[in-house]
BAVONU-263395 format. One line per 5 residues: number of its first residue (from 1); their letters; for each residue x, y, z of N, C-alpha, C. Coordinates in steps of 0.1 Angstrom, whole numbers, always signed. Each point is the difference from the previous one (the first is absolute). Layout:
N
NUM	a	X:Y:Z:X:Y:Z:X:Y:Z ~ ...
***
This chain:
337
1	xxxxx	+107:-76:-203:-7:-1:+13:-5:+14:+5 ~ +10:+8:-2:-4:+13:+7:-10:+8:-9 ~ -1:+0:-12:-12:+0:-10:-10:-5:+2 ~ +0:-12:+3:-12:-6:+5:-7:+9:+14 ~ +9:-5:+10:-7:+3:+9:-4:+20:+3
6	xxxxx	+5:+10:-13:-4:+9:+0:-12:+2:-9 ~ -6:-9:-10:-12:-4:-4:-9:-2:+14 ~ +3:-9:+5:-11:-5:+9:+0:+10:+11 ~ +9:+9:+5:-3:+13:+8:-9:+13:-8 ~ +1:-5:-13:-7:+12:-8:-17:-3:-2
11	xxxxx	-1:-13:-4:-15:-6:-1:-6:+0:+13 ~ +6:+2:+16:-5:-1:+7:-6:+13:+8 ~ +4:+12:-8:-1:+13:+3:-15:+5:+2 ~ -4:-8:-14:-18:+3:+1:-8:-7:+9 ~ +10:-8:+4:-11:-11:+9:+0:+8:+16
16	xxxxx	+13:+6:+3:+2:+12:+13:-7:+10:-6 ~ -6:+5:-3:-7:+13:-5:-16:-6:+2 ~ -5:-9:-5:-10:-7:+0:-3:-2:+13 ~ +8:-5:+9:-4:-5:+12:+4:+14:+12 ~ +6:+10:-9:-1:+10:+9:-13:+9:+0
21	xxxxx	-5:+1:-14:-14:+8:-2:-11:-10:+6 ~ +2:-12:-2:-16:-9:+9:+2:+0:+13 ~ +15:+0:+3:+1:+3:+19:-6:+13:+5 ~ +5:+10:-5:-4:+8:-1:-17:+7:+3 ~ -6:-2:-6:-12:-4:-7:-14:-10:+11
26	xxxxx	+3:-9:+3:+0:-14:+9:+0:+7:+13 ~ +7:+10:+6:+5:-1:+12:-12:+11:+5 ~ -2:+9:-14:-5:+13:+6:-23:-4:-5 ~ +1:-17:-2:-12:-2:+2:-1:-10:+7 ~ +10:-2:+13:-3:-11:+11:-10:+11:+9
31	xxxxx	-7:-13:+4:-16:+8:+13:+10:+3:+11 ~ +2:+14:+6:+0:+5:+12:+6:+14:-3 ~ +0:+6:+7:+5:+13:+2:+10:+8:+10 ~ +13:+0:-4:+12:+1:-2:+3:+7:+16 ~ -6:+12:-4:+5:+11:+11:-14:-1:+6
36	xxxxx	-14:-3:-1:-7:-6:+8:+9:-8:+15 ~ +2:-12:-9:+11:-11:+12:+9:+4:+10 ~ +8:+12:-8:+14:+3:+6:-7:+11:+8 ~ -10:+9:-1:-8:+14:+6:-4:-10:+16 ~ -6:-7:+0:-5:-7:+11:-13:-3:-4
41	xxxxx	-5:-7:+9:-18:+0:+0:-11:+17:+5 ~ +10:+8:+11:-1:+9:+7:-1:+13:-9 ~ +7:+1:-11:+3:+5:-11:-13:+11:-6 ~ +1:+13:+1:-8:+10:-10:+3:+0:-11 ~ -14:-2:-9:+3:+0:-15:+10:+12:-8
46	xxxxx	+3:+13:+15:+10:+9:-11:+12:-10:+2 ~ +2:-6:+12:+20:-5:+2:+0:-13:-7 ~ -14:-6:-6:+7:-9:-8:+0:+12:-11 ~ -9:+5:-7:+6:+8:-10:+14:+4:-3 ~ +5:+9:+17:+12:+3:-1:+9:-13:-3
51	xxxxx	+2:-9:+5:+5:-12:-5:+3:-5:-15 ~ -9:-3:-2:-2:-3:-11:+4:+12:-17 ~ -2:+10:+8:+11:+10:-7:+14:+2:-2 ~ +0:-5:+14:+14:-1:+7:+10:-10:-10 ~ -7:-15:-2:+4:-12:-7:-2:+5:-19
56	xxxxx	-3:+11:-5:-8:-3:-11:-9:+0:-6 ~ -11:-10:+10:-6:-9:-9:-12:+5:-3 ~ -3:+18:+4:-10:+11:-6:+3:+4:-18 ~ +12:-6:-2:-3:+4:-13:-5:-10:-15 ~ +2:+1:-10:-7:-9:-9:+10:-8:-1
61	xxxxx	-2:-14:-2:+6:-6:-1:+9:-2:-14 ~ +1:+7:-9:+11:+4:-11:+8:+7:+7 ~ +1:+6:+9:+10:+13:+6:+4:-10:+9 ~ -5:-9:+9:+8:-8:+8:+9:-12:-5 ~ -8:-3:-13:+11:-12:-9:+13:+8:-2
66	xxxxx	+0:+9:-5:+8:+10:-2:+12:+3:+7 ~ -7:+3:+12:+16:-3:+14:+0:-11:+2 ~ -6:-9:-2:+4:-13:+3:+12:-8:-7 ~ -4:+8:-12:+15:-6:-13:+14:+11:+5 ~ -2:+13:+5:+9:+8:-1:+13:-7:+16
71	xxxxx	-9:-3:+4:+5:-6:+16:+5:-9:-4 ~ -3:-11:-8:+6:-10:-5:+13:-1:-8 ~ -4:+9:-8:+14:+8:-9:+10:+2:+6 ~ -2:+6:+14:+14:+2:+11:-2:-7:+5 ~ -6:-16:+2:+5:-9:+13:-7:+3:+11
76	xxxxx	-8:+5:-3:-13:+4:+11:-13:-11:+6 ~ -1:-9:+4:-14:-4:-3:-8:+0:+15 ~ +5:+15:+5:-10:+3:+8:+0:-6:+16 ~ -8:+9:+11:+2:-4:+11:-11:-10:+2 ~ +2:-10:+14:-10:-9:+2:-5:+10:+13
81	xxxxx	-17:+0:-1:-5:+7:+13:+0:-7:+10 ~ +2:-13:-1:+1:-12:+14:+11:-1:+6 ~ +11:+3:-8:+11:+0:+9:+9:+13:+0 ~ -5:+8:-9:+4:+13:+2:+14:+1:-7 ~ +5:-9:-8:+14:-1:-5:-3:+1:-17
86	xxxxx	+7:+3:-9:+3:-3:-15:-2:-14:-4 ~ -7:-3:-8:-5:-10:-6:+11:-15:+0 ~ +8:+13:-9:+16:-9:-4:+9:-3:+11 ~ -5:+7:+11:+13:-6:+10:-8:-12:+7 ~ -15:+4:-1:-6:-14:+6:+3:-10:-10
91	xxxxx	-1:-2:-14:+1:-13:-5:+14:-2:-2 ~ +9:+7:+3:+12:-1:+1:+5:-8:+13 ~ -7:+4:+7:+0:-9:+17:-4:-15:+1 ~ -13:-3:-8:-6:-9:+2:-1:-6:-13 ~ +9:+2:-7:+0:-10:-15:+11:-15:+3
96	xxxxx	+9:+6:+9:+8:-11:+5:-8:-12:+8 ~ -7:+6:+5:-9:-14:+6:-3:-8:-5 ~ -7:+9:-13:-10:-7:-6:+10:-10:-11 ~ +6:+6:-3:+12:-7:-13:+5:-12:+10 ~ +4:+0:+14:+5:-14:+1:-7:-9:+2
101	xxxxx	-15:+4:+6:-6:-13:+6:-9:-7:-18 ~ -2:+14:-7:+0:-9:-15:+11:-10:-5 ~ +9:+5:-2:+9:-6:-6:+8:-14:+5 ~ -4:+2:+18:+1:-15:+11:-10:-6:-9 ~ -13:+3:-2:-14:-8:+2:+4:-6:-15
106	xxxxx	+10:+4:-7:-8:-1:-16:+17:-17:-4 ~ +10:+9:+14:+13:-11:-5:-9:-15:+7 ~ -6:+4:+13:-3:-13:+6:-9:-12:-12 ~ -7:+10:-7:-8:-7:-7:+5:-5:-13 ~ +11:+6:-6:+12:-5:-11:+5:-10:+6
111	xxxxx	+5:+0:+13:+9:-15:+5:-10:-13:+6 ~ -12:+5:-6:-9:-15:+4:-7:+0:-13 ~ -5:+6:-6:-10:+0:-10:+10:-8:-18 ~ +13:+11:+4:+4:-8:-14:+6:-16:+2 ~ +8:-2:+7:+1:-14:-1:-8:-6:+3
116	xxxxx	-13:+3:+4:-10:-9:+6:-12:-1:-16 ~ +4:+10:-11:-8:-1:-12:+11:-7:-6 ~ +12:-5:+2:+7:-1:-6:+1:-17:+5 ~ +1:-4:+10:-5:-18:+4:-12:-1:-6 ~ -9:+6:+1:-13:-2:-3:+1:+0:-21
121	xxxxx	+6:+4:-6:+3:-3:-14:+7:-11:-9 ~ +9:-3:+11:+13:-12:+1:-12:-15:+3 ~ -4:+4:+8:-9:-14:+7:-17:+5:+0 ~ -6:+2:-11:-6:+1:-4:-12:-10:+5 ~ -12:+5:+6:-12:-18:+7:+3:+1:+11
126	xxxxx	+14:+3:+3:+7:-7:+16:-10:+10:+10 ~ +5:-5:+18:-3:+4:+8:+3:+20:+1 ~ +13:-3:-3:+5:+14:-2:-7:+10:-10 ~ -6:-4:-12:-8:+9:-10:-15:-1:+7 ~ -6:-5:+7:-10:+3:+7:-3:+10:+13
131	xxxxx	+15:-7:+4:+1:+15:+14:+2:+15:-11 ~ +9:-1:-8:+0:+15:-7:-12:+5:-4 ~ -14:-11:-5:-10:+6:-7:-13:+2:+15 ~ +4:-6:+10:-7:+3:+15:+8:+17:+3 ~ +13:+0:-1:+2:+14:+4:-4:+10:-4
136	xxxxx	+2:+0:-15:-3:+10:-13:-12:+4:+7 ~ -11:-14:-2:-16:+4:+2:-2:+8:+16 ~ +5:-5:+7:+1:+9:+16:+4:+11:+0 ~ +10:+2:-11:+7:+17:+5:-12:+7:-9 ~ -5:-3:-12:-10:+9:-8:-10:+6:+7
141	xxxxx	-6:-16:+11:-17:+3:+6:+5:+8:+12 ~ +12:-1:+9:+0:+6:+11:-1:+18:-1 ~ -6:+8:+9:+1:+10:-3:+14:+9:+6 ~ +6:+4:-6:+13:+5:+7:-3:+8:+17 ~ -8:+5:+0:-3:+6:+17:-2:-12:+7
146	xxxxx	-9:-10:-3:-6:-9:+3:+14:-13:+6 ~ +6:-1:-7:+13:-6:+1:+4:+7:+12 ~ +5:+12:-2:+6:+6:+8:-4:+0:+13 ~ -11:+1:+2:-10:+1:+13:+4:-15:+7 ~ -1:-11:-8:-5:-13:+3:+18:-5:+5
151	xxxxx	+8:+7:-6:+17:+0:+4:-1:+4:+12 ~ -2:+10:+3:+4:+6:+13:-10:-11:+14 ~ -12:+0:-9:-8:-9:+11:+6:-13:+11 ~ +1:-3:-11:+15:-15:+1:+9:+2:+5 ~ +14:+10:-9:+12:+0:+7:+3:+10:+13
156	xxxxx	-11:+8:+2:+1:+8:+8:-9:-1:+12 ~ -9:+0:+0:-13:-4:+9:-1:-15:+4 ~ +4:-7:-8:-6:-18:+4:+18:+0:+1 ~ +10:-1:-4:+13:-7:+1:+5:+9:+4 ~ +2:+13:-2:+9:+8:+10:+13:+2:-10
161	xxxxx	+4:-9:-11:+12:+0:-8:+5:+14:+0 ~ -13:+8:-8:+4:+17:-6:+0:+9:+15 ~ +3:+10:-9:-2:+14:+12:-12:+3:-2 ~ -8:+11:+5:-10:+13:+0:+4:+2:-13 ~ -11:+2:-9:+2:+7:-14:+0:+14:+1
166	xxxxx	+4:+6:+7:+6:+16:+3:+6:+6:-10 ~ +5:-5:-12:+11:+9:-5:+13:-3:-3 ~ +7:+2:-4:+17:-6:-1:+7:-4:+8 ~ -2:+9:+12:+7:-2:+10:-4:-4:+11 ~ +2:-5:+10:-9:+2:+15:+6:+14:+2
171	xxxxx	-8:+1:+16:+1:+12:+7:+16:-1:+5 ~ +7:-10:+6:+7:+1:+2:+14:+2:-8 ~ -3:-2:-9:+17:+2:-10:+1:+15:-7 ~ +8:+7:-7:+3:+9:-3:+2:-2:-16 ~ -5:+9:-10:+4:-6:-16:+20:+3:-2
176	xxxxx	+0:-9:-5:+15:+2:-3:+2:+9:-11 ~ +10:+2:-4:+11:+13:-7:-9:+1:-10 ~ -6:+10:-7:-6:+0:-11:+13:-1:-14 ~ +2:-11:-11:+8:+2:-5:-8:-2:-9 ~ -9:-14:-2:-8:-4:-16:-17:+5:+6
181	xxxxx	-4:-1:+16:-5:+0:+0:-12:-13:+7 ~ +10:-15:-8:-6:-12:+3:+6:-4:+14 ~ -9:+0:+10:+7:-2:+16:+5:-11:-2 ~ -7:-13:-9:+9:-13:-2:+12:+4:-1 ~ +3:+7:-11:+12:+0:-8:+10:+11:+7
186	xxxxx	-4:+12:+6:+6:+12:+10:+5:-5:+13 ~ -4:-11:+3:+0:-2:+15:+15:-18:+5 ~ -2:-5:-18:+9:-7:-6:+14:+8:-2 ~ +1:+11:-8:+8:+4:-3:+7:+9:+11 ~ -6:+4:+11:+3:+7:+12:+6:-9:+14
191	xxxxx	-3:-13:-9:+5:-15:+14:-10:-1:+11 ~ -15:+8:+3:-4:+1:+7:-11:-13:-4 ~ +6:-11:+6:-9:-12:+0:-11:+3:+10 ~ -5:+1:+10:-11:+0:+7:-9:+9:-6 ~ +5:+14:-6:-8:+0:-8:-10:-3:-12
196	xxxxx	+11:-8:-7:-4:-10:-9:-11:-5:+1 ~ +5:-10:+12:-12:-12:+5:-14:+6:+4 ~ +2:+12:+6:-13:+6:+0:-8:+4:-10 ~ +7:+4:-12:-7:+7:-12:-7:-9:-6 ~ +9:-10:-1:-3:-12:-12:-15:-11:+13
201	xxxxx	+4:+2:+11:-12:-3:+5:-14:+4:-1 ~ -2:+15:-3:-9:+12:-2:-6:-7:-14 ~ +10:+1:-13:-6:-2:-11:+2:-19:-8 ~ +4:-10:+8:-3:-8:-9:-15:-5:+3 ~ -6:+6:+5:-17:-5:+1:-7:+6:-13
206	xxxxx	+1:+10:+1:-3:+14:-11:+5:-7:-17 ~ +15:-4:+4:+1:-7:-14:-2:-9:-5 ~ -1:-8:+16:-4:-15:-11:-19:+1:+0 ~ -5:+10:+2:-12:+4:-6:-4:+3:-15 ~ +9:+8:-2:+2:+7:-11:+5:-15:-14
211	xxxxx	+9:-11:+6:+6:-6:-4:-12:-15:-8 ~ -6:+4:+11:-11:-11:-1:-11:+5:-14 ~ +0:+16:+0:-6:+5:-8:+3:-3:-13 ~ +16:-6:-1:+2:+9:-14:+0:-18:-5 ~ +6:-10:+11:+7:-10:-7:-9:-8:-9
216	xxxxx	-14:+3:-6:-8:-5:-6:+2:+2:-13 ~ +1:+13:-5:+5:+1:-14:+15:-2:-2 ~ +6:+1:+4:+12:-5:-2:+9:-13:+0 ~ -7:-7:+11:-3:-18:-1:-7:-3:-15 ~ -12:+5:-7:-5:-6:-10:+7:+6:-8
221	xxxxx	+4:+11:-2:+10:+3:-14:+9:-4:-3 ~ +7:-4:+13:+14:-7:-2:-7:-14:-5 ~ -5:-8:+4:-3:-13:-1:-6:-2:-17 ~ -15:+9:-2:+4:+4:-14:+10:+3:-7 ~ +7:+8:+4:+9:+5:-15:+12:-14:+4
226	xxxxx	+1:-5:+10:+7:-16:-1:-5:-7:-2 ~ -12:-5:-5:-6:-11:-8:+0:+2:-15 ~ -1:+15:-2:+0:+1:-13:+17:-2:-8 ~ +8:+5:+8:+16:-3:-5:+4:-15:+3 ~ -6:-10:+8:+8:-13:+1:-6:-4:-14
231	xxxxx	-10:+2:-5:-9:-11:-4:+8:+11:-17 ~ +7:+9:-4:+10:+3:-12:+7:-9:-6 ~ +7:+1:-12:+7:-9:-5:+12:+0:+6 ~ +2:+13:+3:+16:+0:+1:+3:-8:+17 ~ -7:-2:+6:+1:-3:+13:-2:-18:-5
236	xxxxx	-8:-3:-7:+3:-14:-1:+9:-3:-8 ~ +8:+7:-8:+15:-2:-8:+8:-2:+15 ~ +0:+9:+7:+8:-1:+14:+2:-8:+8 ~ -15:-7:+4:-1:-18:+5:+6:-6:-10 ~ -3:-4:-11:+5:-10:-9:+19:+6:-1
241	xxxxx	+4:+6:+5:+15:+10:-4:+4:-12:+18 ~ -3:-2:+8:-1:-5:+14:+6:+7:+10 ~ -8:+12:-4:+8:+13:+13:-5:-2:+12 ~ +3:+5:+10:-5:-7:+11:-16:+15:-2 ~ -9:-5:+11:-12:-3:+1:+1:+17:+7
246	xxxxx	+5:-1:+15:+4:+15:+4:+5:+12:-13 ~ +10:-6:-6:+6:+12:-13:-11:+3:-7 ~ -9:-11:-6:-10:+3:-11:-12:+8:+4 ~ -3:-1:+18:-12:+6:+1:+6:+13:+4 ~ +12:+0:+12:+4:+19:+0:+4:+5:-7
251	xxxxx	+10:-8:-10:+10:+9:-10:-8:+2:-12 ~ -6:-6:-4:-12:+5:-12:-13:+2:+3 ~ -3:-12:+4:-14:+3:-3:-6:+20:+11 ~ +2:-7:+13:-3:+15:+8:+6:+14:-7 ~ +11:-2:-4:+5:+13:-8:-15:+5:-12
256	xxxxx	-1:-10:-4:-6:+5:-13:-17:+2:+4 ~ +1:-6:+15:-17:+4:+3:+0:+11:+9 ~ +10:+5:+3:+4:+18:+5:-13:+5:+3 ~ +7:+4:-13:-12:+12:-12:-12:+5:+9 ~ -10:-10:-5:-15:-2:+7:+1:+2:+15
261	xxxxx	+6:-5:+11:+8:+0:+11:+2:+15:+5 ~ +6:+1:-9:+6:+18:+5:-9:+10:-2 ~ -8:-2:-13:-15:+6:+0:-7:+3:+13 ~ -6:-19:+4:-5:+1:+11:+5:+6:+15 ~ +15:+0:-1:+3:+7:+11:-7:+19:+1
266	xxxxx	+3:+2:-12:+0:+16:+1:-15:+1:+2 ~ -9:-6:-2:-16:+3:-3:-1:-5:+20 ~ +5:-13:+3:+1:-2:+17:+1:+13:+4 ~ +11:+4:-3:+12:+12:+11:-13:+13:+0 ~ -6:+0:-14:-12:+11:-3:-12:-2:+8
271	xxxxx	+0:-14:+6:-14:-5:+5:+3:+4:+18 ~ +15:-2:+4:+2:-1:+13:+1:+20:+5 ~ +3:+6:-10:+2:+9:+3:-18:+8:+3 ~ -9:-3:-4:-10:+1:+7:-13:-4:+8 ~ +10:-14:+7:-3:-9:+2:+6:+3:+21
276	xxxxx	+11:+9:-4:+6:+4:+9:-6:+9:+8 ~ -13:+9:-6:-9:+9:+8:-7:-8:+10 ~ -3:-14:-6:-9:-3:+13:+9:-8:+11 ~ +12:-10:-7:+10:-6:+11:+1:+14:+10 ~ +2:+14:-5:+6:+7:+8:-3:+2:+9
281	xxxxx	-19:+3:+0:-9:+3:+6:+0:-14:+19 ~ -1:-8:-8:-1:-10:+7:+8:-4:+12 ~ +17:+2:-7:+10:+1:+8:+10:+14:+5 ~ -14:+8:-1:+4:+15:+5:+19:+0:-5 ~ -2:+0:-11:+13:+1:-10:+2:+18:-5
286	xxxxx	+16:+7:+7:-3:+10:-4:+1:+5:-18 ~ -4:-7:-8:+3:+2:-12:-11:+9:-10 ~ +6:+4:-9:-10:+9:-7:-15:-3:-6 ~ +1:-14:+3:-19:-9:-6:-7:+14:+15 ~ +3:-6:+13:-6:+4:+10:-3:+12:-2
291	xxxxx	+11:+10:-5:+3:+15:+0:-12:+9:-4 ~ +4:-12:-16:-11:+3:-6:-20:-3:+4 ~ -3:-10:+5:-10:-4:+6:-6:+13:+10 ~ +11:+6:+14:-5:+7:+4:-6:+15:-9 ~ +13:+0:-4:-9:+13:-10:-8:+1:-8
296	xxxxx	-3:-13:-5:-10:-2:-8:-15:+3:+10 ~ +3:-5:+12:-13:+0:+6:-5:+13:+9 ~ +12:+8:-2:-2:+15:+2:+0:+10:-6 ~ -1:-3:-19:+2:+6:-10:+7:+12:+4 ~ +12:-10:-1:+12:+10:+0:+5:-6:-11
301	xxxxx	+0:+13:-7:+0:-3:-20:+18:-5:-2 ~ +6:+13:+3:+14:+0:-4:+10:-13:+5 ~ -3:-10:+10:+7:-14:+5:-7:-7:-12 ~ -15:+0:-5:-2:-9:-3:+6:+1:-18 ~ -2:+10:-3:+8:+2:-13:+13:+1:-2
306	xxxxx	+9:+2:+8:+15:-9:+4:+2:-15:-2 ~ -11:-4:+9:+4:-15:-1:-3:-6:-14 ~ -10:+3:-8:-2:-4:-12:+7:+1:-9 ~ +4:+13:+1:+15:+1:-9:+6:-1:-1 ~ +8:-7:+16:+10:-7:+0:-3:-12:-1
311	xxxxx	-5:-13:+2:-9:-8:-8:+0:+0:-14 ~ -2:+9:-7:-1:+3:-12:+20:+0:-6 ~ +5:+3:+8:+18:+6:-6:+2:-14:+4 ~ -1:-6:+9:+4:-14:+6:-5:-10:-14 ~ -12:-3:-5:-5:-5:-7:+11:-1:-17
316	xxxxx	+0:+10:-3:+10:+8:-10:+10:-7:+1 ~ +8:+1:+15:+10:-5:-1:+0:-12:-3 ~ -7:-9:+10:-2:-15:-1:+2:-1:-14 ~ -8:+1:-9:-5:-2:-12:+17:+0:-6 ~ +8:+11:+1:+12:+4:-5:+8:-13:+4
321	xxxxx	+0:-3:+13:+8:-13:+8:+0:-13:-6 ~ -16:-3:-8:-1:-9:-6:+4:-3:-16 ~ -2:+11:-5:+11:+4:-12:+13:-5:-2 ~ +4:+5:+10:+14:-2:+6:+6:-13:-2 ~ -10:-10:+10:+3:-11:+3:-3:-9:-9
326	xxxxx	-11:+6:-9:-2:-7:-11:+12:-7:-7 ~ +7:+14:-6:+15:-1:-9:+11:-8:+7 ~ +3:+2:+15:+10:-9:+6:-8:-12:+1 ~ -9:-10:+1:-6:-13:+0:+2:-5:-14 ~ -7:+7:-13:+2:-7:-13:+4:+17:-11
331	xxxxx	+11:-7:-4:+11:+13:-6:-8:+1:-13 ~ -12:-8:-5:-9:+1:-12:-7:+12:+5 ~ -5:+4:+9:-4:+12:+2:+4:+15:-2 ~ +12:-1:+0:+7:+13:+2:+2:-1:-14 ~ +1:-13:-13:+5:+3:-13:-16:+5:-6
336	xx	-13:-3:+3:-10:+1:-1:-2:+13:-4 ~ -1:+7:+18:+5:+15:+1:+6:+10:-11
***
């Protein structure tokens, strides 16, 4: 195992090198001008000059690739000019946000989507396999902002259910202890229930947005890769064996339709993670999609080539996780290997 997964940290080396030279590259031919923006509108062409000297970005761009790898080499990836802080301590701040309300949006959609491809495979024509293929087709055509927007409309504006999409928190509560980071989970472990109820108020709008996004492919893959395993030999040796009906569809057949399953999860988890820039936007979420967005729109280079590449390490990992999970689901993998 640990061979393995040092192969797959090794093949993914060029793909971080790749996506550090096109970030790179990409950022320094977005339309606007840098120290222009930051100089003012009021601005003499020497002080943006001086500026822009100031930043760099007077020299040729081989010389700037150049510091750009050397900064990196020590854990550098530069200050953001919008907020005036190190890159890394901003996505270090605001990677927590973003990691729970994914990870809420992606479980809400695992505890409806798979058993719900999974009735829908068992009862096959029924009422229930028609609501799964109405969902599927709804979550594909809706557009994730668009969702989002149309949520808040409803639970917030017409019913009053939600809060103000403000952020994590309201104005009134305080973030609890920073321990993981996840206020769900920090605010649980600290006994501070009120804060709880507040947090989880803030983001289950946000996730079951997100949830709505994903439970389309996940509903059909499960439901596929369970139509294709009932309809096996060995699953009808198992009826004719008179196992009960529950054992033969959880204890085999779902086991062995995993696979495809877990796939789709990791390619979801890959879909929600930038899917999350516009939920962010929407529900003024302080997570790194947003982070990223503002600096993008102030070509402010160094946030935006942070977030990519962390994106890019996140990606890597996922990929590694599913490896992983591969081997513990069916042990023919790891003999494969």
């Amino acid at each position: 195992m640990l061979a393995q997964i040092a192969r797959r940290l090794a093949t993914a080396i060029p793909s971080i090198i790749g996506v550090i030279i096109v970030t790179f590259l990409l950022t320094r031919v977005l339309p606007g001008d840098t120290a222009a923006y930051f100089a003012g509108p009021a601005a003499t062409p020497q002080a943006i000059e001086e500026i822009r000297a100031k930043l760099g970005l007077d020299k040729p761009l081989p010389v700037q690739f150049v510091a750009y790898v050397k900064d990196l080499a020590t854990g550098n990836l530069g200050n953001s000019l919008t907020t005036g802080q190190p890159v890394l301590d901003d996505l270090r701040a605001r990677l927590p946000a973003s990691a729970e309300l994914t990870l809420l949006g992606l479980l809400l959609s695992i505890l409806i989507a798979v058993p719900l491809g999974i009735l829908a495979a068992v009862r096959q024509g029924s009422w229930i396999d028609h609501l799964c293929r109405i969902v599927a087709t709804a979550g594909v055509s809706l557009p994730v902002f668009f969702t989002g927007l149309l949520l808040v409309y409803v639970f917030y504006f017409r019913l009053g259910w939600a809060p103000a999409p403000l952020g994590r928190l309201d104005f009134f509560y305080s973030a609890p202890p920073d321990i993981t980071g996840f206020y769900l989970i920090d605010s649980l472990a600290t006994g501070d229930f009120e804060t709880f109820r507040a947090a989880f108020s803030q983001i289950w709008l946000p996730a079951v947005t997100l949830a709505i996004f994903s439970l389309a492919p996940i509903a059909r893959m499960t439901r596929a890769s369970m139509l294709a395993v009932l309809a096996s030999d060995f699953v009808r040796t198992a009826r004719a064996s008179g196992l009960k009906p529950s054992k033969i569809v959880l204890g085999y057949a779902f086991r062995n339709a995993l696979l495809p399953v877990i796939t789709t999860l990791g390619m979801v988890f890959s879909f929600l993670l930038g899917a999350n820039v516009l939920v962010e936007k929407v529900f003024a979420w302080p997570g790194i999609g947003s982070y990223a967005i503002e600096a993008l729109i102030t070509s402010d280079y160094a946030p935006v080539q942070g977030f990519v590449l962390a994106m890019a390490i996140l990606y890597v990992l996922l990929n590694l996780a599913i490896d992983i999970l591969y081997g513990l689901v069916d042990p023919r993998v790891r003999i494969e290997a």
